[in-house]
C-alpha positions, 0 to 999 in steps of 0.5 A, a space after each residue: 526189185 520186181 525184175 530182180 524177183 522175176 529173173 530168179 524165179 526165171 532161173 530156178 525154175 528149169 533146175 526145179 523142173 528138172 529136179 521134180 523129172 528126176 524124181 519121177 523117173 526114179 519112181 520108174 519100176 525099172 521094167 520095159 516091154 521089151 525086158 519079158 521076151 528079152 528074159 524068154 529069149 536068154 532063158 531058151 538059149 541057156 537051157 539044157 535043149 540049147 546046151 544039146 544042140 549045140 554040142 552035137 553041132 559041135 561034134 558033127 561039124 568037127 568031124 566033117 571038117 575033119 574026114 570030109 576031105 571033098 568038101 567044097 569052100 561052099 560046104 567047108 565055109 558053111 560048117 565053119 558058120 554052124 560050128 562058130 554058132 553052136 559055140 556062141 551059143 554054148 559059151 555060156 554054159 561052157 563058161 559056167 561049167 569051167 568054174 570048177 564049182 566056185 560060187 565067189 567072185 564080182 557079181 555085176 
């Protein structure tokens, strides 16, 4: 009878080390220390300084592409890479910019 006691508790007691792990981690704050320069680093590629830079990449870019007509694959190549950049990193504003004011939709 003693063995049948001792292999219950033997067997309850990961599932109640578990539960208590549980329970200590949802006390957890949600915040790590990467979560700040993360935050700092979103905030510098959506500002307005962002948003300027990579429009007049956007332009100048475009219209070298266009009337540069002795571009080499070397350059041609390279302001293909600034104008791929200047878009990622205006997407985000273009994207909120397209929504024609509309505040309703899933929010995840």
């Amino acid at each position: 009878m003693k063995s049948r006691h001792l292999a219950t508790a033997a067997a309850l007691l990961p599932v109640l080390l578990l539960l208590a792990t549980g329970a200590a981690l949802a006390a957890n704050t949600g915040t790590t220390p990467w979560d700040t320069p993360l935050q700092n680093l979103q905030n510098v590629l959506e500002g307005p300084t962002a948003k300027a830079i990579s429009i007049i990449a956007i332009v100048i870019a475009g219209a070298a592409l266009v009337f540069g007509e002795d571009l080499g694959q070397f350059t041609r190549r390279l302001l293909l890479i600034v104008l791929a950049v200047a878009l990622i990193l205006g997407a985000g504003s273009l994207i909120s910019g397209l929504s024609f004011g509309q505040t309703s939709g899933a929010l995840i």
